[in-house]
N, C-alpha and C positions, 0 to 999 in steps of 0.2 A: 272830359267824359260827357256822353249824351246819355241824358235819361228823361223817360216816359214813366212815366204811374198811373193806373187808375185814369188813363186821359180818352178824354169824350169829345167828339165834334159832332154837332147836330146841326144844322144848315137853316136860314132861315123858312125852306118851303119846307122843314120837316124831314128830312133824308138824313138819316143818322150814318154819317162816313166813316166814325171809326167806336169802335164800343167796348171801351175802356180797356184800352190797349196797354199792358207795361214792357218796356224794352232797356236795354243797356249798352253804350256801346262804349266801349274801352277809350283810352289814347290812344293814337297810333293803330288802333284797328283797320281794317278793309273788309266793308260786309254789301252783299246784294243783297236788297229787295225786290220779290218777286212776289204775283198775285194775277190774276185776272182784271180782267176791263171791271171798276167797280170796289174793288177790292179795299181802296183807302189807301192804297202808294201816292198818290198827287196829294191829297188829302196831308198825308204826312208830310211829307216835301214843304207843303206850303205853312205848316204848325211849325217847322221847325227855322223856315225863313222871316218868320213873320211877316207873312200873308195872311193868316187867318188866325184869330185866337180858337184856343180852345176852348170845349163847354165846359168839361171841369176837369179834374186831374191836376196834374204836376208834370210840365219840362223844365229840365234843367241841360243849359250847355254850357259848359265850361263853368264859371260865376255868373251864369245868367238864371234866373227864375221864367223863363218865357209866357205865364201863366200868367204871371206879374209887372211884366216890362211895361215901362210907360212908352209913348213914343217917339219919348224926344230921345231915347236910350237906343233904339232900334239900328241906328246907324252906327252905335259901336259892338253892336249885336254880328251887323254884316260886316263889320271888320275882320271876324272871328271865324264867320263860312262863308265860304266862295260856293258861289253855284253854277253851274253848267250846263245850259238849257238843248234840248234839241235842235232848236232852230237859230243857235248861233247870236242872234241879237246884237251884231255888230252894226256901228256906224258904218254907211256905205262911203260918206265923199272924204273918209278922215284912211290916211294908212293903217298901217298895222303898227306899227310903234303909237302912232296920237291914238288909234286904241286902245290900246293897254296903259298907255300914261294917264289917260282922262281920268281914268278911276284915281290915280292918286292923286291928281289934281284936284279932285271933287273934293279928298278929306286935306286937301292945303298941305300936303307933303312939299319940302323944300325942290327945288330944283335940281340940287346937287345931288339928292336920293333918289329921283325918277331917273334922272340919267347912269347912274350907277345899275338899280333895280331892273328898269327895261330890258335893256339889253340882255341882263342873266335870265330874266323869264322866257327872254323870246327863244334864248339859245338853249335853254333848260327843255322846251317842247319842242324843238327842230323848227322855228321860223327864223332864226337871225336873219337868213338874206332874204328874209321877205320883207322885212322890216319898212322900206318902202313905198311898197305894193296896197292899193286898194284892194279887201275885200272881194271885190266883184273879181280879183283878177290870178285869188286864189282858188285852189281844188275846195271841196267839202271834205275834206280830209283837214286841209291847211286851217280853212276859215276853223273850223272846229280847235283845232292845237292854239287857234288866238286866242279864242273864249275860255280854253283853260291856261292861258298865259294872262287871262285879265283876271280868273277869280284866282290863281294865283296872286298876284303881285302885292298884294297889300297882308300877306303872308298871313294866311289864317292858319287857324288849330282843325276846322274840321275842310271838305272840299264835298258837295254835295252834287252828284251827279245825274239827271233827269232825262234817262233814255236818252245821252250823247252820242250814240252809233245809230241811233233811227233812221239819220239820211246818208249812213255810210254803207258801202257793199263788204262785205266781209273782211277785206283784208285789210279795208281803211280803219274796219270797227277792230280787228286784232292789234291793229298797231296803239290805237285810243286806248285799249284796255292796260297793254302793256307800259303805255306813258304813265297811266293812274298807278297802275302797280309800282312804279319807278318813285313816283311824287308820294307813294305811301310807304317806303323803304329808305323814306328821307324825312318822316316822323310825321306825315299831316294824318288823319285819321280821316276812311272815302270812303263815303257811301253811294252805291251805282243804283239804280233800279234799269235794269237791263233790259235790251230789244230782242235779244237772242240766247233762246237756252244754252247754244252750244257756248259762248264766251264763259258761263255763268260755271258749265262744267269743267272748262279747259283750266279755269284759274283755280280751281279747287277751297276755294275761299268760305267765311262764311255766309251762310244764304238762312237770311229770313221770309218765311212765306206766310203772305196776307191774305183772308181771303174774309169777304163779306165783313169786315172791316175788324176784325180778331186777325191774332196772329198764332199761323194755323200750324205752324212748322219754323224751327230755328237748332241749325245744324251744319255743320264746318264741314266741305268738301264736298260740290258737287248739288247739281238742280235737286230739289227736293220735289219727288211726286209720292201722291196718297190719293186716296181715296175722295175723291170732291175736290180735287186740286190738279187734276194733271193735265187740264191745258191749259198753264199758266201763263204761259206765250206763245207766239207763231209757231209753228210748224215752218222749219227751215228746207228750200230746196237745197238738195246736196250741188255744193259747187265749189272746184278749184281755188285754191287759194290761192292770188298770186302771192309773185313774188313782192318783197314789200316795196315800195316805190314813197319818195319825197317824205322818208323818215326821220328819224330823230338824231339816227346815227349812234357814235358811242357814247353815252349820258355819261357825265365825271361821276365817278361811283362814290367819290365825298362829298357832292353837294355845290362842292365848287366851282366858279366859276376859274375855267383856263384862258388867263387875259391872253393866249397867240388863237383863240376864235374870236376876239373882238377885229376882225380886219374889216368891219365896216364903218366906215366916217357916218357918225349921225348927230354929229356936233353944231351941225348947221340947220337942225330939225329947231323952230322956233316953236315951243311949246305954249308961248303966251296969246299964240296964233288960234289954239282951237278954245272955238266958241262955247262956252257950259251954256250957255242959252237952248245953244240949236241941239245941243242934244236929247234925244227922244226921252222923255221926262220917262214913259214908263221904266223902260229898260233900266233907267238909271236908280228908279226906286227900288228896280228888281234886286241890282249891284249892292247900292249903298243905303237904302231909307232916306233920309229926311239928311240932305246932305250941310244944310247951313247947318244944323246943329253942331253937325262931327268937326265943322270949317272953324266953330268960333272955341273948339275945345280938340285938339289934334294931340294927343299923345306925345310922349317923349321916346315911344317906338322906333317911329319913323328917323329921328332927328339923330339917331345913334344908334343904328342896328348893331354897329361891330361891339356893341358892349353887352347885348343882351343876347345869350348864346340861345336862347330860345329863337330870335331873328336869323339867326346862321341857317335854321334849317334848309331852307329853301334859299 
């Protein structure tokens, strides 16, 4: 469960972003947030990654106090939410598998479990046979499906999503949306804050709306407009939807992984190859926080998924 109480963020020059907002959001829920330029959607996004503490109030995710976390704790913090940036935030000179692996190599996952995990994340979001492939040499469509195959893989409880179809055209953002719904009917609980009203309507889900840093509107099925709220986002030009192209195809409706899609040899992928040095510090603190801490205290998660049916999920 996420929860908000009574939670204040007031900015060093004074700009108070959110004012004393309370929220709830179940397990296993899927809710949008929606708001104006201003409104406190980034604001919350970054309270809930630890990016930014709060001014006062109370968050809680899952067994976290967020209010209270120290920071040597924050790294088992983003173990628990995966985030999903706009702008993708992928290593460019690493493929798409040594992207997705990095992350569990950051928290000292075994060997045996990245090679097992990879592959089902990539196949979970329609990349297997990209597996290969630099970045640079995927669609914005594709590169996007890796950044939710990396905040997947270290199998969190919530998946936080920050305007993911921003750099998509409509039909690539239908397909993004449809993957989250997919990855939320397999028990993570997804928060979007959304580029386009029409997605927001189509999934009929719930939608909370922010405005001037309150939360102005919170109600199940469909864009919420009111009075001082209705242009919460773009104005969409009306256009064709294609047809879907370099999809995901038919996702295993249990969860599981169907070992006759493993036909790609990646057995000779030398994972001890890519450099945690060279990788871009930011991005990495975006993923995981303060990665030595998590390196010298690594869970008994990872070491033994098949035993904890909470790790089945995904």
């Amino acid at each position: 469960m996420v929860k908000l109480q009574d939670v204040v963020k007031t900015y060093d020059n004074g700009t108070r972003a959110l004012k004393g907002i309370n929220l709830t959001i179940e397990d296993g829920e899927f809710l949008f947030v929606v708001g104006p330029s201003g409104s406190g959607k980034s604001t919350l996004v970054k309270l809930l990654i630890c990016e930014a503490p709060p001014t006062s109030g109370k968050i809680t995710v899952g067994d976290f106090s967020l209010d209270k976390l120290k920071r040597r704790d924050i790294p088992y913090l983003r173990r628990k939410v995966g985030v999903v940036f706009q702008d993708f935030r992928l290593i460019e000179d690493r493929t798409v598998y040594e992207n997705v692996a990095f992350v569990m190599r950051a928290v000292g996952a075994p060997l045996r479990i990245i090679k097992k995990r990879v592959p089902y994340v990539l196949d979970l979001v329609g990349v297997l046979h990209k597996a290969r492939r630099l970045p640079g040499e995927l669609s914005g469509g594709e590169q996007q499906r890796v950044a939710i195959a990396r905040a997947l893989v270290n199998n969190p409880d919530v998946i936080i999503a920050d305007e993911p179809t921003g750099n998509l055209d409509p039909a690539r953002a239908l397909e993004l949306m449809m993957l989250f719904e997919k990855i939320n009917t397999l028990g993570t609980t997804v928060m979007v804050v959304p580029h386009a009203k029409s997605l927001v309507d189509q999934f009929g889900k719930r939608v909370v709306a922010l405005d001037g840093g309150m939360v102005v509107g919170d109600r199940q099925g469909g864009y919420i407009t009111m009075s001082g709220i209705q242009t919460l986002l773009p104005a969409e030009e009306d256009a064709p939807v294609a047809p879907l192209m370099d999809g995901p195809g038919d996702l295993p409706d249990d969860g599981l992984l169907d070992d006759g899609l493993l036909d790609i040899d990646l057995s000779d992928i030398d994972l001890t190859d890519i450099d945690m040095a060279a990788v871009d510090e930011s991005a990495l603190n975006h993923l995981l926080g303060d990665t030595q801490e998590l390196m010298r205290a690594v869970d008994a998660e990872l070491d033994t998924p098949e035993e904890d049916g909470h790790a089945q999920k995904l």
